[in-house]
C-alpha positions as a Markdown table, in Angstrom:
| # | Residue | x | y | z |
|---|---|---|---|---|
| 1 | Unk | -9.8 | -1.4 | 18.5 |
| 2 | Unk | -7.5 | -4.7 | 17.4 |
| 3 | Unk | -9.2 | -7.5 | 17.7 |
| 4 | Unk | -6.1 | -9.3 | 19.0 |
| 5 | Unk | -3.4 | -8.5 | 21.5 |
| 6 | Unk | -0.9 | -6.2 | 20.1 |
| 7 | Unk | 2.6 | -5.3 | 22.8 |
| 8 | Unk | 2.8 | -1.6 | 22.1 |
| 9 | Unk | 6.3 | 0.4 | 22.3 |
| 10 | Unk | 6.1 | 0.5 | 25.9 |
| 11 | Unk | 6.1 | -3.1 | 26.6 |
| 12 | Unk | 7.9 | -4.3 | 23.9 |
| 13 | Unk | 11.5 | -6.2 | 25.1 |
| 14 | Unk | 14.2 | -8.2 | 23.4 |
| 15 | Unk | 13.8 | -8.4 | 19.9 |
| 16 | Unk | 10.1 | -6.7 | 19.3 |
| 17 | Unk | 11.7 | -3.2 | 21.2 |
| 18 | Unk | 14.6 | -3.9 | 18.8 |
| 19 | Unk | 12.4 | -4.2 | 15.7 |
| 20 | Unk | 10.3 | -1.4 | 17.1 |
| 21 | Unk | 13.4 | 1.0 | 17.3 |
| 22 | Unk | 14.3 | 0.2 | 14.1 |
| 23 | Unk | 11.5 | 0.5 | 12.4 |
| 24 | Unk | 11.2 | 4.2 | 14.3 |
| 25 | Unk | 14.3 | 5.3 | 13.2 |
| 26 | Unk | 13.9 | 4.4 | 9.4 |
| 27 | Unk | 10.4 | 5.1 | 9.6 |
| 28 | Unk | 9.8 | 8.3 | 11.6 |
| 29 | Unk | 7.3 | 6.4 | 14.3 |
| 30 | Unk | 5.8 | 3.3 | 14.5 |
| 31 | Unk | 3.0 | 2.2 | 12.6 |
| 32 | Unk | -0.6 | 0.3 | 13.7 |
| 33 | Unk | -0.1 | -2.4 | 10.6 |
| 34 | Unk | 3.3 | -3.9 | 11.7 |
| 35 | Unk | 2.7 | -3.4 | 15.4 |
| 36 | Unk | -0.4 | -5.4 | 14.7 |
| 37 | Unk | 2.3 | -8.0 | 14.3 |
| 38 | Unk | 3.4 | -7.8 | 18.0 |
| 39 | Unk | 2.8 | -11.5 | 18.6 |
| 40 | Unk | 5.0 | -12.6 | 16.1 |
| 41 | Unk | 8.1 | -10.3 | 15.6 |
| 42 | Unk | 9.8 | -12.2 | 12.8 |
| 43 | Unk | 6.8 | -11.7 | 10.5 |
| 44 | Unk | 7.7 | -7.2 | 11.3 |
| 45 | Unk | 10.8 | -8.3 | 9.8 |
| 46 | Unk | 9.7 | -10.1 | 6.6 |
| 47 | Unk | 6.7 | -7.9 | 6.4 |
| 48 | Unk | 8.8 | -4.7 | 6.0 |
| 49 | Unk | 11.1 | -6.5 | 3.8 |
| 50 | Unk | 8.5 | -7.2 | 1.0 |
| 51 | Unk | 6.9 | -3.6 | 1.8 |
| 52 | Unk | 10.6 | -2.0 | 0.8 |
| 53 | Unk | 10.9 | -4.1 | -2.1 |
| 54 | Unk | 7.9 | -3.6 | -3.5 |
| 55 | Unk | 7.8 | 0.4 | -2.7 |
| 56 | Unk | 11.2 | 1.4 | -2.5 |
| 57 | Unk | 13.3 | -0.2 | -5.1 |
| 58 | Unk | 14.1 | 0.7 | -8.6 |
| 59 | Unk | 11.7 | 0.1 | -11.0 |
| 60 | Unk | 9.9 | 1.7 | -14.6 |
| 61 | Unk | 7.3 | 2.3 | -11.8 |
| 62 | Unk | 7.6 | 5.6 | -9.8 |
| 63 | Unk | 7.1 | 5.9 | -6.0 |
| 64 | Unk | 3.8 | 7.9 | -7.1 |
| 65 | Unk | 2.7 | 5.7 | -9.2 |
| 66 | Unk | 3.2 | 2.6 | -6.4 |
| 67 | Unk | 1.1 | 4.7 | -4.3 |
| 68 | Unk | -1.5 | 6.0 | -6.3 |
| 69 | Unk | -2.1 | 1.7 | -7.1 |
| 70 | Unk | -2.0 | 1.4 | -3.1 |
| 71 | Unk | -4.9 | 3.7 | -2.9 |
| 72 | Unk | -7.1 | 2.5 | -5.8 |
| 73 | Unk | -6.8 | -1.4 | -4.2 |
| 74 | Unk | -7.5 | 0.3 | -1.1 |
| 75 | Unk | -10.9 | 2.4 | -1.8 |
| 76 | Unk | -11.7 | -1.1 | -3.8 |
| 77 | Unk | -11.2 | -3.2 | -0.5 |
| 78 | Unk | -12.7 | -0.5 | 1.4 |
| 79 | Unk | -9.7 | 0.0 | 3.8 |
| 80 | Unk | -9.6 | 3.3 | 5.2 |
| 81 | Unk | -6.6 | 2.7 | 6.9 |
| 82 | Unk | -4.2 | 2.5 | 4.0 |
| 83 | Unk | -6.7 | 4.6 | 2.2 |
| 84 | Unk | -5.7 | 7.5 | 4.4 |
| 85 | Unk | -1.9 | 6.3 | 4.9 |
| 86 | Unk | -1.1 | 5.7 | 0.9 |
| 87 | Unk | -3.2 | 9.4 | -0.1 |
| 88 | Unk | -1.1 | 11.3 | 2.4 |
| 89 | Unk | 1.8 | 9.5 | 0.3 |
| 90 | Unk | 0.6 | 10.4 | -3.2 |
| 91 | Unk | -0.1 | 13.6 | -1.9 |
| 92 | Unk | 3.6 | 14.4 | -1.1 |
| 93 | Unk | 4.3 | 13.0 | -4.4 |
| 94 | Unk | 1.7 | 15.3 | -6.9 |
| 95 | Unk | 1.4 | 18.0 | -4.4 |
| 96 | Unk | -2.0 | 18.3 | -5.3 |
| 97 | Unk | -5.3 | 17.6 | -2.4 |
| 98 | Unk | -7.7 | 18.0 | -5.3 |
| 99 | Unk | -6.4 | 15.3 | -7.6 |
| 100 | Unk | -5.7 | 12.7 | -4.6 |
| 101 | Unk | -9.4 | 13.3 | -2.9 |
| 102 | Unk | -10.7 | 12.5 | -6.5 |
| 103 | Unk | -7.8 | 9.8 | -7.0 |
| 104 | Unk | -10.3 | 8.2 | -4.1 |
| 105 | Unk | -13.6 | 9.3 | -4.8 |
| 106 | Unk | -13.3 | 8.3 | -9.0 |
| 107 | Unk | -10.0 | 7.9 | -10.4 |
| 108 | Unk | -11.3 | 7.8 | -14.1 |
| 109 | Unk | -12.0 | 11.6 | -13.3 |
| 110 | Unk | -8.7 | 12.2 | -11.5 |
| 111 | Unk | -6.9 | 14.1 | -14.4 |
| 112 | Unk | -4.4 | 11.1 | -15.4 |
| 113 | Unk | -2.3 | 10.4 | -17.4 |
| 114 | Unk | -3.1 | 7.0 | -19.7 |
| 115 | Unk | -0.6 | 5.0 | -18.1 |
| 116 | Unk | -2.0 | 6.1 | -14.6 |
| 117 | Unk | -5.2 | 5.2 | -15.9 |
| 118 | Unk | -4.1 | 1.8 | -17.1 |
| 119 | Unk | -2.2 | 1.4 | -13.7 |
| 120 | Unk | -5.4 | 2.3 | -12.0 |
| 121 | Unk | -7.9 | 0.5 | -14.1 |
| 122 | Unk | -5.2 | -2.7 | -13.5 |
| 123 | Unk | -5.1 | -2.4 | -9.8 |
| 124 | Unk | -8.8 | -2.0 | -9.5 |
| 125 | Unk | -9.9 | -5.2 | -11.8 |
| 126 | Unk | -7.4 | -7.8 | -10.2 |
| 127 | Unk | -8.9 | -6.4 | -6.8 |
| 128 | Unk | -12.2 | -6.8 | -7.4 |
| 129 | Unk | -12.2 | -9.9 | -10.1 |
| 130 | Unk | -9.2 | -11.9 | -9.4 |
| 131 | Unk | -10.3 | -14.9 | -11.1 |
| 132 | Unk | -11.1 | -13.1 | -14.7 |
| 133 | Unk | -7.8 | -12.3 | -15.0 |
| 134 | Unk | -7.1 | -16.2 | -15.8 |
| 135 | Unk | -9.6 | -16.0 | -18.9 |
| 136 | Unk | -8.6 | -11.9 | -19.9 |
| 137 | Unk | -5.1 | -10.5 | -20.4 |
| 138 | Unk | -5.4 | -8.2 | -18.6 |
| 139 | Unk | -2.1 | -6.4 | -19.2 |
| 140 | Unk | -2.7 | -5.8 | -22.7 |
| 141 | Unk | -3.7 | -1.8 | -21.8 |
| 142 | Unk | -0.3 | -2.0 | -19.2 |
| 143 | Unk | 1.7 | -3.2 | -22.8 |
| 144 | Unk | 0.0 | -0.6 | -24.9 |
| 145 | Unk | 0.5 | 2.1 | -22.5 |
| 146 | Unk | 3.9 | 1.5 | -22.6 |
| 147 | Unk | 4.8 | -0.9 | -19.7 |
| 148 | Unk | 7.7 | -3.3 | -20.2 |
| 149 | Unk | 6.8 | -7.2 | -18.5 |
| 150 | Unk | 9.1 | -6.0 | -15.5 |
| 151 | Unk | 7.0 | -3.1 | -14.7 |
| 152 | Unk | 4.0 | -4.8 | -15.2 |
| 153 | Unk | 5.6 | -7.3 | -12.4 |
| 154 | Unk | 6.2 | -4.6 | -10.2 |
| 155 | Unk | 2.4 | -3.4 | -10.7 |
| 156 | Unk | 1.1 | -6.8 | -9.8 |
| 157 | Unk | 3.1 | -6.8 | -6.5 |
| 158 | Unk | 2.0 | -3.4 | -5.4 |
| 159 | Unk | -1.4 | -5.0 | -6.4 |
| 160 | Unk | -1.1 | -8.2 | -4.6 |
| 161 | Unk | 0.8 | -6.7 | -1.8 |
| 162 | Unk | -2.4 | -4.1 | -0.9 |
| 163 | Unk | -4.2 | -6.6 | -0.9 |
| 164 | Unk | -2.3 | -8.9 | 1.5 |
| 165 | Unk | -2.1 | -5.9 | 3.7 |
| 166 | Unk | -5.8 | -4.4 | 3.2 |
| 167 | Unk | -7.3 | -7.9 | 4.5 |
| 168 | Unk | -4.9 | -8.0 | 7.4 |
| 169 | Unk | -5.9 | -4.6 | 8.4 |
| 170 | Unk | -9.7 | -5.4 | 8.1 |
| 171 | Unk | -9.5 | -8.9 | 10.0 |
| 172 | Unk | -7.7 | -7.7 | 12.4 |
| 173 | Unk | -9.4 | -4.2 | 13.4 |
| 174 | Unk | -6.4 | -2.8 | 12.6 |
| 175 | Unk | -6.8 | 1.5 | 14.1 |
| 176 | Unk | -6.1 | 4.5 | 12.6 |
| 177 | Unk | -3.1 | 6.4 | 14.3 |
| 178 | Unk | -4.4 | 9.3 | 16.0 |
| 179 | Unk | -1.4 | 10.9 | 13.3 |
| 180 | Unk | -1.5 | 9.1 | 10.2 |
| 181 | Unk | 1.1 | 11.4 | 8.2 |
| 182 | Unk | 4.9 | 12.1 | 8.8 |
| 183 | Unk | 6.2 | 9.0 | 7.8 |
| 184 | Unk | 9.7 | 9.2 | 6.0 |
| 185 | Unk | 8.9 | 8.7 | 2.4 |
């Protein structure tokens, strides 16, 4: 249960039922982590803004690969929430249960490829050990895997973002939807 007020759909007036609309029609339905945000309508906004910047736009990283980092932060932070929501995403992506439930479980035994490795091995240091990355370069295995410094960019935010998101969701008490799949991806 939230551990603060949250307006659902029903109540929501002015601009929250127009956010809320929106968001349903690009979205498919409504989700727990921006309705969390009830209080405060203009941060929906800019919250979905960086989301679809950081998920959806072009970049040397694919949608899979943006979600399969969203996972890996998420199992590090131990936020079953995006846990569940980012796996059902990778799962549309690889088509493959198997490989996502051990994408969660272990990724180093989640039949990647080396720049999915490096991706995962990234996402899952700068989670856990933020501050050795000021004494380690740790992109050097994203550059010898291949990644250009605009991808590693991209990486970063999906890293950073998770993160934002994940602590949000654990502060909060942010719920599972009793439907956590069907989102437009």
């Amino acid at each position: 249960m939230a551990r603060i007020k949250v307006i659902p759909y029903q109540e929501a007036t002015g601009p929250l039922k127009d956010i809320y609309d929106q968001l349903i029609a690009k979205r498919g339905k409504l989700s727990n982590v921006l309705s969390i945000q009830s209080l405060k309508p203009s941060s929906i906004l800019t919250h979905i803004n960086l989301y679809m910047d950081i998920m959806f736009t072009k970049s040397e990283l694919s949608r899979a690969e943006r979600e399969m980092m969203a996972v890996v932060v998420s199992v590090a932070n131990q936020c079953e929430y995006c846990q569940i929501h980012h796996a059902e995403a990778v799962k549309h992506y690889w088509k493959n249960e198997e490989k996502v439930t051990q994408l969660k479980k272990d990724f180093t035994q989640a039949n990647l490829t080396n720049k999915e490795l490096a991706l995962c091995t990234y996402a899952k240091a700068i989670t856990l050990n933020p501050g050795k990355a000021a004494d380690t370069d740790v992109t050097i295995p994203l550059k010898n895997n291949g990644l250009s410094d605009a991808a590693i960019l991209d990486a970063s935010l999906v890293v950073a973002y998770f993160n934002f998101v994940n602590r949000m969701v654990l502060s909060l008490g942010v719920n599972l939807e009793e439907d956590a799949g069907g989102y437009k991806y």
